[in-house]
N, C-alpha and C positions, 0 to 999 in steps of 0.2 A: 361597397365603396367603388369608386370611379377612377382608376387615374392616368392621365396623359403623359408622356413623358419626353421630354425635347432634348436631343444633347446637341447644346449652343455653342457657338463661339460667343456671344458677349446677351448677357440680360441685364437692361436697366427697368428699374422699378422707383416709380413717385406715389406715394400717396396722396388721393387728391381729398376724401370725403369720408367720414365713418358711415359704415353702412348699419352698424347695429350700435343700438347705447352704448352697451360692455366692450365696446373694439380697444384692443389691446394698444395702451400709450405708445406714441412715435420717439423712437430714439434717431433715427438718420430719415429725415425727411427724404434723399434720394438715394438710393444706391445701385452698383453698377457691377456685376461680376460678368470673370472672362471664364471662358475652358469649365462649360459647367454643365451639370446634368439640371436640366428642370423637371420637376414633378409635379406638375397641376392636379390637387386632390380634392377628390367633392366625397365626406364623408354624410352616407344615408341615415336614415331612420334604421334601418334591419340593421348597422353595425354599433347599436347602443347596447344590444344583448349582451355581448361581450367585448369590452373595452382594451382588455391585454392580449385578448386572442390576435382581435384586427389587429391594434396596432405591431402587434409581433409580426404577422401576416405582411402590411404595409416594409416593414422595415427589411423584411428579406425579399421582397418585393424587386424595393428599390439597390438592396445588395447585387440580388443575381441580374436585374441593367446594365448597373454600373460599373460591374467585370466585364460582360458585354461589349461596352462602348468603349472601356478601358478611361472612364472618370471618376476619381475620387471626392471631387466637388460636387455637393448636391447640393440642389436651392427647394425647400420641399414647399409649393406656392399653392394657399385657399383657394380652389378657383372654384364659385359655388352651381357656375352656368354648367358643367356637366352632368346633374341631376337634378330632374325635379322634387325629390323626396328626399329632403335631407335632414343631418342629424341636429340637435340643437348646439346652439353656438358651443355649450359650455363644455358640452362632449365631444364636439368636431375638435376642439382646442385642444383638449385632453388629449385624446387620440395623436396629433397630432405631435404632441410634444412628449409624448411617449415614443413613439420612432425614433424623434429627434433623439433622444437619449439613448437609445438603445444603436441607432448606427455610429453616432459620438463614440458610446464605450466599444464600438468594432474599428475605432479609428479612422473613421472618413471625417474628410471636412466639411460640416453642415451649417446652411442658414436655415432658417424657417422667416418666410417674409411675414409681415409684418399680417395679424388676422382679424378681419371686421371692419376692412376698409374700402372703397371702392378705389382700385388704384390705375393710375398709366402704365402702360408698360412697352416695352421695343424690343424686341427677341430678334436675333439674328442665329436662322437654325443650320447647321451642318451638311444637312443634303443626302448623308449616308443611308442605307437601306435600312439599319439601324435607330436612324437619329430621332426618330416620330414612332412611337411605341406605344400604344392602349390597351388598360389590363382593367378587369372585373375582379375587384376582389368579393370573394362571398363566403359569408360567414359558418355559412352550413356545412361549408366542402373543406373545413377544418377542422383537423385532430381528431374526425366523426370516430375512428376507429378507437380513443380515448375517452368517449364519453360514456356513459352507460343508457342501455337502451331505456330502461328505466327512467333518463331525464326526458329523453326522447317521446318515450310514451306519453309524459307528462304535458307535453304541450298539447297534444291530442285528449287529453284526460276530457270527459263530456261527463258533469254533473248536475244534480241539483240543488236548491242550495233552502233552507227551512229553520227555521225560530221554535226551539222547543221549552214548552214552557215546564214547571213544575208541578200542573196539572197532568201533563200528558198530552197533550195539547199541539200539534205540527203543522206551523205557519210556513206557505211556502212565499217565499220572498223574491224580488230581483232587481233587478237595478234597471230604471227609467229614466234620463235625464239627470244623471249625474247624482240622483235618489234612491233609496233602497223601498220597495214597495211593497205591504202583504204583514207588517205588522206595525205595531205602536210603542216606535222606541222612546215615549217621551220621558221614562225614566231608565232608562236601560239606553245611555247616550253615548257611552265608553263599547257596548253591544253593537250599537250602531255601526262606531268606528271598524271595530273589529269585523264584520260583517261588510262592507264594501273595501278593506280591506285585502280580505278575500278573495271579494271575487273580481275586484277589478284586477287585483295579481299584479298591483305596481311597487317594486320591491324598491326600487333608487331612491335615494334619499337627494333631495335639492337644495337642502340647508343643512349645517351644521347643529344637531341636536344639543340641548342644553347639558347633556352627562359629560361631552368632550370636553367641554371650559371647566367643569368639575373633576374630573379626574385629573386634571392637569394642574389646577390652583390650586387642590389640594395634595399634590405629590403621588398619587396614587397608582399612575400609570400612563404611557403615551405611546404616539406612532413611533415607529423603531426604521428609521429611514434605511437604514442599512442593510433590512432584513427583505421577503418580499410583503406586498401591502397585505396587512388582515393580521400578522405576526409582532404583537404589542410588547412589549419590554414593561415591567413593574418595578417601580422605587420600595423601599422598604415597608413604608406604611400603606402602599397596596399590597404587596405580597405577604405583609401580615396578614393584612383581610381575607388575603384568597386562601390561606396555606389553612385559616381560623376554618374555613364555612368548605374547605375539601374535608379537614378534620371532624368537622361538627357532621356530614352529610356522613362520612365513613362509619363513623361511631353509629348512626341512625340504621346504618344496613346491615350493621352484624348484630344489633339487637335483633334487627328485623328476623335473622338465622340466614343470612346470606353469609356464602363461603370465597374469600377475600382471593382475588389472585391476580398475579401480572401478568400478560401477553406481548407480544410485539408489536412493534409500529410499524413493522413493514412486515408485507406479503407478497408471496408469489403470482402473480398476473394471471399465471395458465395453469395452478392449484385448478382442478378442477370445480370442487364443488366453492370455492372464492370466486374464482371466475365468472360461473352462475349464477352466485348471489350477488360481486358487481354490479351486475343488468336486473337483478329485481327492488335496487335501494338507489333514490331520484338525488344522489349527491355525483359531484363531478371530484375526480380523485388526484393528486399530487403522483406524475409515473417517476420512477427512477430506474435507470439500467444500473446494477450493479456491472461486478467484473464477470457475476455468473448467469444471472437473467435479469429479466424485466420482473419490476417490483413496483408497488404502489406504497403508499403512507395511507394507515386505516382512518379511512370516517366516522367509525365509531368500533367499539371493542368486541362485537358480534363477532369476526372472523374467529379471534385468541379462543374465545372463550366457548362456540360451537365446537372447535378443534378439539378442546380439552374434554368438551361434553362426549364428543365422538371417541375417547379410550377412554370414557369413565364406565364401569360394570353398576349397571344402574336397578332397584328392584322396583314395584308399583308402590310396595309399602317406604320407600323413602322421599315418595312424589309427594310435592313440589318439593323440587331440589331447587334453591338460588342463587346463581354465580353472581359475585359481582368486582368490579374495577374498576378504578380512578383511574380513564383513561385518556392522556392525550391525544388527540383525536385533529384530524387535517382534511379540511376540503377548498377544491380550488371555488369559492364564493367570487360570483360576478363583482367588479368591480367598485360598480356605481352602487351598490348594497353596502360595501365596506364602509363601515362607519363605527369608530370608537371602540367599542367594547360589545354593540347589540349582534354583529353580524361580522366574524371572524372567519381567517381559512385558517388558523391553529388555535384553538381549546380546550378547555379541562372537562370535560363529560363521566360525570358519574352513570356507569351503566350497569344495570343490573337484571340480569335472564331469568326468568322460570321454567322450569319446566314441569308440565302439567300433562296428567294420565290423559285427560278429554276436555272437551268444554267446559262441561258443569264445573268441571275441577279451576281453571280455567277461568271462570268467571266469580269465582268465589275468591279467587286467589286476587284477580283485581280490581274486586272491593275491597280486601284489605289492603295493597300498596295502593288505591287513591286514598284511603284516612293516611297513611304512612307518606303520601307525598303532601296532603294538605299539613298533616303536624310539621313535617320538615320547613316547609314553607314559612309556616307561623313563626316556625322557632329562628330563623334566620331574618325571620322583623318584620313578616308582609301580615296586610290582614285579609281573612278570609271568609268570604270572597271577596269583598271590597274592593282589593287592587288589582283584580286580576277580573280574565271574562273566560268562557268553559267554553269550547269544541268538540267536536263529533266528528272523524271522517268515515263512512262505512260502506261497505256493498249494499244494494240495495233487499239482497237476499237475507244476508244478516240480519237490517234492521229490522223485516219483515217477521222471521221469525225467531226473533230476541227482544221485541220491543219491551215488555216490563223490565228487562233488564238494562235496558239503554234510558226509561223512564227513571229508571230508581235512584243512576248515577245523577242525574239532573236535580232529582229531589233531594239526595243527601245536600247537592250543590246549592241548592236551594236560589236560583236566579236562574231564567232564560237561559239557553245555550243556543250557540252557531250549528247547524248540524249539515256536513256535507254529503250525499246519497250518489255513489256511484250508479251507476247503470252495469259496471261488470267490474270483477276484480283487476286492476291494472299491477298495482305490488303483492308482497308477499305475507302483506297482512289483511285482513276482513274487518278491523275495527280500530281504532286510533283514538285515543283522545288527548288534547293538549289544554293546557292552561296559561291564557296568553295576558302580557304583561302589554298594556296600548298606551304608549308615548307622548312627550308632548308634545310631536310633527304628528299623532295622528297612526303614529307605527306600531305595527304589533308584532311582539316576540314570545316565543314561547318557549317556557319554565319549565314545569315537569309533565312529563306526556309519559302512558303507558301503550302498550301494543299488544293484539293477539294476532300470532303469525301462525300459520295455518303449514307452510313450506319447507323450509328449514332443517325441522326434524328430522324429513327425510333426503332432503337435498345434503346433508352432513353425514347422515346416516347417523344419527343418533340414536338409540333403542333401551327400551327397559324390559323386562321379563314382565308383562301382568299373571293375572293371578291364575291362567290356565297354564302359565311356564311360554308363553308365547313372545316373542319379541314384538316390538310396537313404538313407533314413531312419537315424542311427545309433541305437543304445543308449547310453541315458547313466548312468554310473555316478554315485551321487551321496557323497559323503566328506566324514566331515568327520573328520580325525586326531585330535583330542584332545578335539572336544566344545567347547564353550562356552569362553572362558576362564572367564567368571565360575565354571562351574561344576568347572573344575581347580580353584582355589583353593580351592572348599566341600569336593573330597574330599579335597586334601592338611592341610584343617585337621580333617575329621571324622576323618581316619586318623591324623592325631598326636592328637585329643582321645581314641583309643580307646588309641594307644599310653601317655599320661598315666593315663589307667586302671588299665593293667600296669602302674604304675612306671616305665616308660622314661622317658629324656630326648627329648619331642618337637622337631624341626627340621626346617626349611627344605634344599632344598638347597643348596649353599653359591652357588652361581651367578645365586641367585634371591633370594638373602636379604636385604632391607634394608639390612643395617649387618651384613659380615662382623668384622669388627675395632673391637672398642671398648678405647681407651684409657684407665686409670686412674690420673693422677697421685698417688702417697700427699699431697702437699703443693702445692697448685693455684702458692701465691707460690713454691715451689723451683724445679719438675716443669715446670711447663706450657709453657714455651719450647721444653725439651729432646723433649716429647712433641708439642709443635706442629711440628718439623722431623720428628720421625716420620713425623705424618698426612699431611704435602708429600711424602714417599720412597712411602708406602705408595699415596696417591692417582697418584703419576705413574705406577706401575704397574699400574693401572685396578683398586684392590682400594679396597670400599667403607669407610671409618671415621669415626667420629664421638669427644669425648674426652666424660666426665663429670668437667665441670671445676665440678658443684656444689659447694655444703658439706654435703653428707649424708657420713656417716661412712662407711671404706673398705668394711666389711662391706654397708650399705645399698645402697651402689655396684654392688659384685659380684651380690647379691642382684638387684636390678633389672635386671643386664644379663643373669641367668640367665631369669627373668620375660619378658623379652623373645628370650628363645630365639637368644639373641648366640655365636655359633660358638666364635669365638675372644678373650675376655680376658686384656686385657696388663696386669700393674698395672707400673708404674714408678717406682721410688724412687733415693735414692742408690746403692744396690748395681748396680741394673741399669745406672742412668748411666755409674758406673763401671768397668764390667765389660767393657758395651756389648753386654750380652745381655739377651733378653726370658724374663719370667716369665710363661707362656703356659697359660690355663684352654683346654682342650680340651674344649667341649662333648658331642661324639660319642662321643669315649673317656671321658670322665667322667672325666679327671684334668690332675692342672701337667706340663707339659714347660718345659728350657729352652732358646732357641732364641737363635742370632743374628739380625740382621734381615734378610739377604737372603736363611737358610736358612725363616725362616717366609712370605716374598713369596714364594719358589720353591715352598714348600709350596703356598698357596694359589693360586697361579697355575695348577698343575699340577691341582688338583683344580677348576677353572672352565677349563681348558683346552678353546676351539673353540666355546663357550657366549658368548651375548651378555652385553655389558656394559651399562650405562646409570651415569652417577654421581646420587648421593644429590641430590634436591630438596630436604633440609633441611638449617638448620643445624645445621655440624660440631659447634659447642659446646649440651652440652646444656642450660646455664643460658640460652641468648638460643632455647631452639623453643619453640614456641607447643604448647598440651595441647589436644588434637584431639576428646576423649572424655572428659567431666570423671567 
């Protein structure tokens, strides 16, 4: 970033011309400020990397001037002729207006002129030795000593990039003309996606993905303006879903024979072997100075849980041991990536460690958590492989000699996989695989990934006795079954906004659903008694219902409960009173059934069958809940 900075006695500015479609509407065709600081800003291409950095950068910037010059009026003015490489409109704005707010909340008085216009202007500058200031801002030469080397490395990372089939089979691929070239995606078209993806490595999202208008119409969850960006806030009927699918993954890891435990969210900076493994993990961390040192917020639960590994007295005959934690987890994620629910700097990470005598041990151990992440997967509504595409990241030494073993994962997976082949070990593991969920922008996230980490063991000092009484460094596998919650929920709602597309009827699983059963009285003064001893039978058998016991009309009624993707609608009249049968809307089949009332709780029982329950956080009547999402 470029900026010049003028301290005036007087600037008038007219707008004469838009220079770009999107130029920001005119509220004062002319205006004229006196006793002002001008900052003429040309924001580049290199400051899209990081949108909060620069603009934090920019805003003390123009702080430590303006004590300088001794003006607390700033005018922050587009001016695009100081660089030839600049940023796109919609992130020079961004940027731009991010300052703005951040010197507002320091208490200066700010204009931002008007942006995307071709304007007149008349500056009358000061003269002081001061008054004419030009500064470089660059994005590199910030916070470096807070990032870890590790992201560092990454941008240097030099790999190759190959299509393996279920054959055995290693296409090497690349990208030509905005083409991927070296294999035949003509059924493998979601592979495709996933695969220039990759390697083109453009992470910003330029549209608002179809899960945000979703999670929002349906109450489930939103931006939390208050907080910083990436930090979502959940209404009731999403933090039932999340709190269902932490519970449903937790239960899945201590069958598994993982041993459950909590850590902390903050860490010591200059813990030695933390410290270390900061710079060998490619995430950018959240610093905090307490009153006694410098502390970080964990990006994943690896710190807690090494620590604990490190005074556990471990033998060979109890290898593989498996920690694991529902761990809240924070990374500072670039800005233009923030979007919704797929790409957070606060989330729920199920992480779970192995530790393993050797390889062999090692590689056995994850073959069994990849069937253990694919059943978790299935069980949470996804199908496999279907909605998802398979990766490979590996050293090239590895692949070399492990290929039947890198072959076999592919076969179980049974479709092509992405496979990426270092040239040298850059992190602190040798082999990666992820299972990526690809969008309807075209974006790809990834679910559950396992790891074998080769460093650690002894970067923690971690040790087991083997079998000559010797101590010895294990291998740790790192897991995590399902991926983020936050970021299940973005693909089960991007995969029902694809399926609304076709025409399908998109839903929920039924075990996860909000509100499996909504009641419809035809007549609230007849009905609603007889339909209030329903919801008491239905709820003592742990199935979720709520009634609409508005005055919108029966058709409005049904309407709304289909809008909200309601499994089963019961409407109830005198017939059914009578009868003592239910008139049953079947979401999934897309038709009425009719049912008595124990044969539809047996129904539904049987399909949330061994699935966790939670009951409804709102109220059961829809005329007393509050509107979460106006």
């Amino acid at each position: 970033m470029k900026i010049l900075t003028i301290h005036a006695d007087k600037l008038i500015v007219e707008p004469q011309k838009k220079a770009i479609n999107n130029a920001e509407e005119i509220i004062k065709k002319k205006e004229e400020f006196k006793e002002c600081l001008v900052v003429f800003t040309a924001v580049e291409k290199s400051d899209e990397v990081n949108i909060d950095v620069i603009s934090n950068k920019l805003a003390k910037e123009i702080e430590d001037i303006s004590k300088q010059v001794k003006c607390n009026k700033i005018i922050i003015y587009p001016y695009a002729h100081l660089s030839s490489n600049l940023a796109s409109p919609k992130i020079a704005l961004e940027i731009l207006k991010l300052a703005e707010k951040e010197l507002k909340a320091k208490k200066f008085d700010v204009t931002r002129v008007l942006f995307g216009w071709y304007k007149a202007f008349e500056i009358k500058c000061k003269g002081h030795p001061l008054s004419e200031l030009s500064r470089v801002i660059n994005l590199e030469e910030i916070n470096e000593k807070d990032v870890s080397e590790a992201v560092k490395n990454e941008k240097k990372l030099k790999s190759s990039w190959f299509i393996l089939d279920i054959n055995g089979k290693l296409n090497e691929i690349s990208m030509k003309n905005n083409k991927i070239q070296g294999f035949n995606f003509s059924k493998y078209m979601k592979l495709e996606k996933l695969a220039s993806y990759e390697i083109e490595k453009v992470r910003a999202v330029k549209q608002e993905p179809p899960h945000v208008t979703l999670m929002r119409k349906m109450e489930l969850a939103d931006y939390e303006p208050g907080s910083d960006p990436g930090n979502q806030r959940f209404y009731p009927k999403g933090r039932l879903m999340k709190s269902l699918i932490e519970q449903y993954v937790t239960e899945k890891m201590i069958d598994y024979g993982a041993l459950e435990v909590e850590t902390p969210i903050m860490y010591d900076y200059e813990h030695p072997s933390v410290k270390s493994y900061i710079n060998r993990f490619p995430a950018r961390q959240y610093t905090i100075q307490t009153p006694n040192k410098k502390t970080f917020l964990r990006f994943a639960a690896c710190f807690g849980q090494f620590l604990i590994a490190h005074d556990m007295v471990i033998s060979y005959k109890d290898l593989p041991v498996k920690i694991y934690e529902l761990a809240k987890s924070f990374r500072v994620e670039q800005r233009g990536e923030l979007t919704g629910l797929r790409r957070l700097r606060s989330f729920t990470m199920p992480d779970c460690h192995c530790l393993c005598q050797d390889l062999s041990q090692a590689k056995e151990e994850l073959k069994v958590r990849f069937d253990l992440a694919k059943n978790t997967l299935e069980g949470i509504g996804f199908s496999i492989p279907n909605d998802f595409e398979y990766a490979i990241r590996v050293t090239k030494d590895f692949y070399n000699q492990n290929k039947e073993f890198i072959n076999s994962l592919v076969k179980v997976w049974n479709k092509p996989a992405l496979i990426e082949i270092w040239e040298e070990k850059f992190f602190y593991y040798v082999f990666k695989y992820e299972i990526n969920f690809v969008d309807a922008l075209d974006k790809a996230a990834t679910l559950s990934t396992d790891q074998i980490d080769v460093e650690n063991g002894e970067r923690y000092d971690i040790n087991f006795v083997d079998k000559e009484g010797k101590k010895q460094h294990p291998l740790i596998l790192h897991l995590s079954p399902s991926g983020a919650i936050e970021r299940v929920i973005y693909a089960l709602l991007e995969k029902n906004a694809m399926l609304q597309k076709e025409g399908r009827n998109p839903s929920f699983p039924l075990w996860m659903t909000p509100i499996q059963v909504r009641f419809i009285p035809i007549s609230v003064d007849d009905h609603l008694k007889y339909v209030d001893n329903l919801k008491k039978k239905f709820e003592e058998n742990k199935i979720r219902v709520d009634i609409d016991d508005t005055k919108d009309t029966l058709g409005k009624k049904i309407r709304k409960a289909e809008l909200e993707w309601i499994p089963y609608i019961v409407v109830v009249g005198e017939k059914e009173i009578k009868e003592n049968k239910l008139n049953v809307r079947i979401r999934e089949e897309n038709q009425q059934k009719t049912f008595n009332i124990d044969e539809l709780i047996k129904l539904i029982n049987n399909e949330t069958k061994n699935m966790p329950f939670k009951a409804l956080s709102l109220p059961r009547y829809l005329s007393k809940r509050p509107i979460f999402v106006g």
